[in-house]
N, C-alpha and C positions, 0 to 999 in steps of 0.2 A: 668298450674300446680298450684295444690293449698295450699302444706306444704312441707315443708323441704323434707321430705323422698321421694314425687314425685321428687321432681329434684337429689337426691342421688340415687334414681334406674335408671331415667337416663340417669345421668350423669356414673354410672356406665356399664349400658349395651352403652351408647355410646365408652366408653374406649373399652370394650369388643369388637365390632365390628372394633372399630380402630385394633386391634391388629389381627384381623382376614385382615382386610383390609391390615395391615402390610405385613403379610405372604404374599397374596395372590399377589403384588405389587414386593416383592423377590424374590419370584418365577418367574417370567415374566422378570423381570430384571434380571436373572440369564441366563433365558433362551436368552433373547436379547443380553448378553455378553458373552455366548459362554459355559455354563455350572455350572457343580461345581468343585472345585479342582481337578484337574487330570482329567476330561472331556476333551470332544471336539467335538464340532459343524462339525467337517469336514472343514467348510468352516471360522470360526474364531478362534483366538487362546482360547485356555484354560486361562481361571479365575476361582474366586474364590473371599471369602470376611472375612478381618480380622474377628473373630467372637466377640472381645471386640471392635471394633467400631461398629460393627451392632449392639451389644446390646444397647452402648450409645445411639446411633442415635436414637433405634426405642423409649427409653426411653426419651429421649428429643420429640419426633413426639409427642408420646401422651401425654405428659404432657405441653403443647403448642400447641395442636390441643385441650384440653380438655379445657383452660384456654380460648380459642378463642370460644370454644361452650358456655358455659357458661355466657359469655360476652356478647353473642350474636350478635342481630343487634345497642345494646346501646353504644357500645364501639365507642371512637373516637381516633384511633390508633396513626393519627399522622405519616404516612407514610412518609420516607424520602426519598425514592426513586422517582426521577425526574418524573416518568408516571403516577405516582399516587401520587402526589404533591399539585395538586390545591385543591383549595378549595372546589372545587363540589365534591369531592372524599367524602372528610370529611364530607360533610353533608349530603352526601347521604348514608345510612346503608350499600343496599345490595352492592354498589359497594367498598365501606369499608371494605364490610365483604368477599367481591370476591377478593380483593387485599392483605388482609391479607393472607388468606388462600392458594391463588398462589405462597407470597412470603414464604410460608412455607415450602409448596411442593418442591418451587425452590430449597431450603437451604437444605431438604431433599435429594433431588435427589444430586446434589454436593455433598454431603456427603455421599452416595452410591456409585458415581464415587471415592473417598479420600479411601472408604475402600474398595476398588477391588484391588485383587492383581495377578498383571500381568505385563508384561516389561512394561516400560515406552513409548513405543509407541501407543500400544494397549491403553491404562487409558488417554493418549493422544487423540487418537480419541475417543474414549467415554465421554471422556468429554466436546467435540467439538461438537458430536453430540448432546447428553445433551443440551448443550447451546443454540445449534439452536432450537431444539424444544421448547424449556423454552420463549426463548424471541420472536418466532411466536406463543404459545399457548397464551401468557398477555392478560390478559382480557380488559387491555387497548386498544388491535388491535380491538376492536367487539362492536359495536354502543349500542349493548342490554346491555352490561356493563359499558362501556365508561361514566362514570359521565360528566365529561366537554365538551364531543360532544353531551350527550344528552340536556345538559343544553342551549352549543352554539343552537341546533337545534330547542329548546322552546324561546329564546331572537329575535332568528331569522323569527320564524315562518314557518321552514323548508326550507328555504335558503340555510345552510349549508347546507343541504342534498342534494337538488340539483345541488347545486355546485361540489361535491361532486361529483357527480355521472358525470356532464361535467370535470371535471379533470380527473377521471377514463379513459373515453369513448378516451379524448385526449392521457392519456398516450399508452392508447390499438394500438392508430393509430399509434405511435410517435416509440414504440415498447421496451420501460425504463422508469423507474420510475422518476418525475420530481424531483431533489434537489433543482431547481434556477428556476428562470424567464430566460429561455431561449431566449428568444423574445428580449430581451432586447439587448444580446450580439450578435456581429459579429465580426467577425477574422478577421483584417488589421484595421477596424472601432472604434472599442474602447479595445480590446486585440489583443496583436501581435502587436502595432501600431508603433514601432523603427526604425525608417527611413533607407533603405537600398533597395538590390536589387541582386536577384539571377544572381550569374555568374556563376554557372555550374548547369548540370542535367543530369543524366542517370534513367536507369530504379528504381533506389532506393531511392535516393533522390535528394533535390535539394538543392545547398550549396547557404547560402544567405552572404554577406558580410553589414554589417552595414557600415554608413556613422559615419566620426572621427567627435567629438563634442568640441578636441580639436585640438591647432596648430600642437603639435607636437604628434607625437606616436611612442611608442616601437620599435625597429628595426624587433625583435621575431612579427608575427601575433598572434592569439589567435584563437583557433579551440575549439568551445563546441561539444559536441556529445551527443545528450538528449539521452531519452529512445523513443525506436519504440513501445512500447507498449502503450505510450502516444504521444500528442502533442506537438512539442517543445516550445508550448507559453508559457506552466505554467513557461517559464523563462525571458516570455515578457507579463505580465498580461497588469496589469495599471504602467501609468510611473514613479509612485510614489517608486511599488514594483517590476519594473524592473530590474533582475539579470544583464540582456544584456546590458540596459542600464546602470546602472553602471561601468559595466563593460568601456565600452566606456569613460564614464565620467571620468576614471582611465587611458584615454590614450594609451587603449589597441586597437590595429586592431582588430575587431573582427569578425569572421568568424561562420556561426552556419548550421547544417547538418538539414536541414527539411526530415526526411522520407516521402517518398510516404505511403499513406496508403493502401494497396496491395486490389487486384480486382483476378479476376478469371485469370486475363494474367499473376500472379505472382504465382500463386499456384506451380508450381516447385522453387521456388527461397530458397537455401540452405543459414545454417549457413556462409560458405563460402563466398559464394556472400555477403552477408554483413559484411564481415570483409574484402575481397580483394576489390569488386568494390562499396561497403561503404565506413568505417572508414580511411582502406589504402587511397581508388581514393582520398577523401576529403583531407587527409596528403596533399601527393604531388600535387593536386593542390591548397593547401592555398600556398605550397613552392613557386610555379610556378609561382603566382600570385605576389605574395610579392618579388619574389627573393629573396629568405632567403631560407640558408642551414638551420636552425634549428627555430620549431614552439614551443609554449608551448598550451601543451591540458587538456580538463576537458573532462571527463566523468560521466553524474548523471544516478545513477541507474543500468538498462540495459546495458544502456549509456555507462556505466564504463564497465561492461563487455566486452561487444564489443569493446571499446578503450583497455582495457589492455591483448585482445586476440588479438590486430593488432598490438599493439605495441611489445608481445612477436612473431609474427611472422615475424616481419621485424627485430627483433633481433636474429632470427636462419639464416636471410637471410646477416646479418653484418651490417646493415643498423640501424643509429640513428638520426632520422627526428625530433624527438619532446625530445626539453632540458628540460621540466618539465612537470609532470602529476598530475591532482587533480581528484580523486575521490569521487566524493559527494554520500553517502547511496547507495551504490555501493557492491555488492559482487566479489569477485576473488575466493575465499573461500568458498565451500558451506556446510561446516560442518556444520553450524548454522543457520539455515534459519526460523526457529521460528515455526509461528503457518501452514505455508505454509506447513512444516513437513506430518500433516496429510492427503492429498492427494498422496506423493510419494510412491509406492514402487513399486514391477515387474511387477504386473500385470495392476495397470494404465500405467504405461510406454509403456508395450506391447500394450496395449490397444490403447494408440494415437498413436504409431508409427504403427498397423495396419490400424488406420482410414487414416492415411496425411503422414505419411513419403515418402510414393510415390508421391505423390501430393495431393493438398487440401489448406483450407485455415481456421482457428481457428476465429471464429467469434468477433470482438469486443469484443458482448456484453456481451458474453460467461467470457471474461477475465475480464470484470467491475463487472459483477455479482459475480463472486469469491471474488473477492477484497472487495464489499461491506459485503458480508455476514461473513469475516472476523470481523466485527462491524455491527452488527445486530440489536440493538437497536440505535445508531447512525446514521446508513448509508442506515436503510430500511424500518423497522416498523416503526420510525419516522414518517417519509414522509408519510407511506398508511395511520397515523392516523389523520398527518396533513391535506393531499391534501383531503382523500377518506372519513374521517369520519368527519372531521369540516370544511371542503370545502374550506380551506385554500390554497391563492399561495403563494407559497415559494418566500421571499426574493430574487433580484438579488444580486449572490455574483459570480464572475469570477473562483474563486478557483473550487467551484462546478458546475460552466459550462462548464470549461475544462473537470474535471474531468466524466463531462456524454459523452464528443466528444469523443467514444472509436476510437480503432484504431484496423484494423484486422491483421495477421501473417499467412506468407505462411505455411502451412503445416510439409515443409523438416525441415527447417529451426527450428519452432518449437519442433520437434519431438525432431532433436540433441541435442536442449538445454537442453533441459528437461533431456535427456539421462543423456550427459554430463555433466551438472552442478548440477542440484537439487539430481540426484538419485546419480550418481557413484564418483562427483566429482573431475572429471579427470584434469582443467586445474591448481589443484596444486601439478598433479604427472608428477613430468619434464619429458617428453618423452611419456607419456600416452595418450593424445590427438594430432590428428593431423589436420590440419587445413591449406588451402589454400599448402598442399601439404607439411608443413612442422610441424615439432615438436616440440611442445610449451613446452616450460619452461620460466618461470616467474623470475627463476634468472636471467635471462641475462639482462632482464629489469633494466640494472642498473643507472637509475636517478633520480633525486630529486623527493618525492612524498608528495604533501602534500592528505592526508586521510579524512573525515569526516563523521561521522555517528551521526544521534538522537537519545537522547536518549528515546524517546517514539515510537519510530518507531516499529512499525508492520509487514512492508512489508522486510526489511532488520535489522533485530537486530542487536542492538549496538554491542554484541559479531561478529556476522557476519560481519559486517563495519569494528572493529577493527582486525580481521585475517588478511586483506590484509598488515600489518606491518611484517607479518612474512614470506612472499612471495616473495617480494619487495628489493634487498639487496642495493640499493640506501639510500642515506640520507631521514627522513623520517619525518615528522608532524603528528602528530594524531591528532583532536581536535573532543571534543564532544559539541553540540548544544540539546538544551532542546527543548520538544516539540516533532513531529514528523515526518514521510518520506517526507512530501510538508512542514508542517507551520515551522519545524524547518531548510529548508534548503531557503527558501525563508522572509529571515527576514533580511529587509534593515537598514542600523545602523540609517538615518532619525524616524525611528521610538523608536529606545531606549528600546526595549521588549526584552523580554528573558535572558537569560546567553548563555555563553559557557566556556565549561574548557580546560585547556590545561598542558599537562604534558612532559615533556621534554626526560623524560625514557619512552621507550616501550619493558616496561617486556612480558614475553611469555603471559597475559590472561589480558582480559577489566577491570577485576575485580581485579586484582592487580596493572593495570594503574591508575585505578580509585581511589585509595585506597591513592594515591601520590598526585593527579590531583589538580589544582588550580581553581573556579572558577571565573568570569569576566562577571561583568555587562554588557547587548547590545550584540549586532549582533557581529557573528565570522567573519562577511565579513570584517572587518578593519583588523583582524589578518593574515587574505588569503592575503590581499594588500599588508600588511607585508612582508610578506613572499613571492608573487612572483614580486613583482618589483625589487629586484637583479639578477632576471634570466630574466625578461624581455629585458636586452640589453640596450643600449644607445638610447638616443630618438634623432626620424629625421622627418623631414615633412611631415606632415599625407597627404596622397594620394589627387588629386582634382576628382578624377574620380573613376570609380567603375571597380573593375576588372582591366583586363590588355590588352593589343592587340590581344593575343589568345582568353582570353576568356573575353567577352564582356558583358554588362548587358542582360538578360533576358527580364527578367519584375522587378517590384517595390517589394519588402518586402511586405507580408510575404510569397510570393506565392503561385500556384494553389496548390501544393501537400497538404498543410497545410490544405486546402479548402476541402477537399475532404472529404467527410462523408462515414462511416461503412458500 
């Protein structure tokens, strides 16, 4: 163009067209969210959209879509978002100018989701869905825009590309996406490696007991209860950041519930079963073993669940096996369950309990894929631009090798939970849920409990971790740890990271505890030590042998179950 008034005509019909473009993007998105006020899809709820935020918004789009036309390919924006960071971004125009205008769009669309107005569930999942589309459209996933994969692929001489393309070909075979250098780890070899040896096993799992590292130990055992939906190493990585081991180092007998990871022989196996000949069998026989009337237990996660649905079912039965409970990022309470929210409601529910409630088995990978895409530019696109498009191997890191060993769930089992916890929230209506034959209430549960949740946690939010204070009518600990559902619970005090806070009152809401809260330099694991060495009992000499006369060593730590792949 060759005078002012060429580029004011247009720059003018480009506005012009932005605002037809406007409309025409409103429309579509009106129609994707279910109409216009007082409409309805049939099949989604009725929306609508403030009409003084549409204005603003579309007023801001073109006045920042006009300033970005204009600028052109000369502009050096300076992008601070992490995928469009480097340096090649910046010196290259059009992928500059493709990042700009992505994170426009982005901030547009969000802003579309801000002014829809409909319940808070519905603008919940649209903005979920939003999101996901947003961070798989980035132009950073696509090699023709990708500044730094194109640049890696000219330094390299098309290297990365074929690397690339062999990373791809292996994850296709492997059947997930790689995070780590898989290759590197093995389970019992250099994670899970805490010296011990299973003395019991049925069809669920197999209880391992660790070997004492000290003279003497607790008279109380120590029973953990991971989550089945994971492995129970991420509590025995390396031995630097091992929970278990610590644990031990503290003196404690320690006993740990390795899940079987379930095959097609478990596809009937109900909630039930895993709270009576799980959490229960493991109770009485750490009792068995140790001769000790009374254990103290932990529950992380699932883990907790399952432990505080066994422990309320031996308390309708009169029975009190375990003098202290710790729940690590644990729900009891499933009013608050966060971003997991927008999968539940009747018709998913019906939906699985048509597929597995009769029998069946819920796929590992099924349950990883979820989790990841929870964190979509962390936990997915990452990786395909790392591995697929600069032909990069990922780092060995254990945290992310556990985290790809998924673990699969019978069917029944599944179905119930889901029912029962996430959708209708039964096990904190006393009498409402029943289970192994009897009905659960959570008051009776009355002993010492210490609580823990993160506060950056995703998979259990700090509100959802803190309810179980009002469930619980025992003496009670709450403490929050920074970070999130693994790095915040997995942080040894040898290291010296983090905080945690601790407040002594547990008002009815997190956000009024918080409001009190203290916090504390380091790891919250010295404060847990704290806090269960007075219920631990008198110390006596640690065992020389594994197990007892009934039940005899198996095999060596970590064993087969752990071993067993998806």
């Amino acid at each position: 163009m060759d005078s002012q008034a060429d580029w004011t005509k247009a720059a003018s019909q480009f506005q012009q067209n932005l605002g037809e473009g406007w409309k025409k993007a409103l429309e579509s998105f009106q129609a994707m969210s279910g109409g216009t006020p007082g409409a309805s899809s049939g099949l989604l709820p009725a929306m609508g959209f403030s009409s003084d935020k549409l204005q603003s918004l579309q007023a801001a789009y073109v006045r920042e879509a006009t300033e970005l036309w204009n600028k052109g390919l000369n502009a050096n924006p300076g992008i601070a978002d992490r995928r469009f960071a480097g340096d090649a971004w910046s010196h290259n125009p059009m992928s500059a100018f493709s990042a700009s205008v992505y994170l426009l769009n982005a901030r547009t669309l969000l802003g579309l989701v801000e002014a829809t107005e409909a319940d808070e569930k519905t603008k919940t999942r649209l903005r979920f869905a939003v999101e996901q589309w947003l961070a798989a459209s980035a132009p950073s996933n696509f090699l023709a825009l990708n500044a730094d994969a194109q640049k890696k692929a000219l330094d390299t001489h098309g290297e990365s590309i074929a690397r690339g393309l062999q990373n791809m070909w292996k994850d296709m075979q492997q059947g997930h996406l790689s995070m780590t250098d898989e290759s590197v780890f093995e389970v019992g070899r250099n994670v899970g490696t805490s010296e011990g040896a299973v003395v019991f096993e049925n069809e669920l799992f197999q209880l391992i007991e660790y070997k004492p590292s000290t003279a003497k130990v607790y008279e109380r055992p120590f029973l953990i209860v991971p989550p089945c939906i994971n492995k129970f190493y991420i509590l025995d990585l390396q031995p630097e950041n091992s929970f278990v081991r610590h644990l031990v180092d503290q003196g404690h007998r320690t006993f740990l519930v390795s899940w079987r990871n379930p095959d097609e022989s478990m596809r009937n196996v109900t909630w039930d079963d895993y709270i009576g000949e799980g959490a229960i069998r493991a109770i009485e026989t750490v009792q068995a073993i140790a001769k000790a009337k009374e254990i103290n237990a932990l529950g992380f996660c699932v883990g907790g669940t399952i432990l505080g649905t066994a422990l309320a079912v031996l308390a309708a039965r009169g029975h009190k096996p375990v003098a202290s409970v710790t729940l690590l990022t644990a729900f009891l309470d499933f009013s608050d369950t966060g971003i997991l929210d927008v999968f539940i409601d009747e018709q998913f529910v019906k939906f699985r309990e048509q597929q597995m409630a009769q029998g069946g088995l819920l796929k590992g990978q099924d349950l990883a894929s979820t989790f990841s895409f929870l964190r979509p530019n962390e936990l997915v696109w990452n990786y395909v631009v790392g591995n697929y498009l600069k032909g990069e191997t990922p780092p060995p890191f254990d945290l992310l090798y556990w985290n790809s060993d998924s673990t699969n769930l019978p069917g029944p089992m599944y179905a119930w939970y889901l029912r029962n916890t996430y959708f209708e929230n039964n096990l904190v209506k006393p009498g409402k849920a029943t289970v192994c034959g009897e009905k659960i209430d959570l008051r009776k549960v009355d002993i010492p409990a210490y609580i823990y949740g993160s506060r950056e946690d995703h998979i259990v939010p700090i509100g959802g971790a803190y309810a179980s204070v009002q469930h619980l009518p025992g003496p009670k600990r709450f403490v929050m740890g920074a970070s999130g559902h693994i790095a915040g619970v997995i942080n040894p005090p040898a290291k010296n990271k983090r905080s945690y806070w601790t407040n002594a009152k547990l008002p009815p809401t997190h956000v009024a505890w918080l409001a009190g809260a203290k916090e504390h330099p380091g790891s919250w694991w010295t404060d847990w030590y704290a806090w269960l060495q007075p219920l631990a009992g008198k110390q006596v000499p640690a065992p020389k042998g594994y197990g007892s006369t009934k039940y005899k060593a198996i095999e060596p730590a970590p064993g087969r179950y752990v071993k067993a792949k998806a």
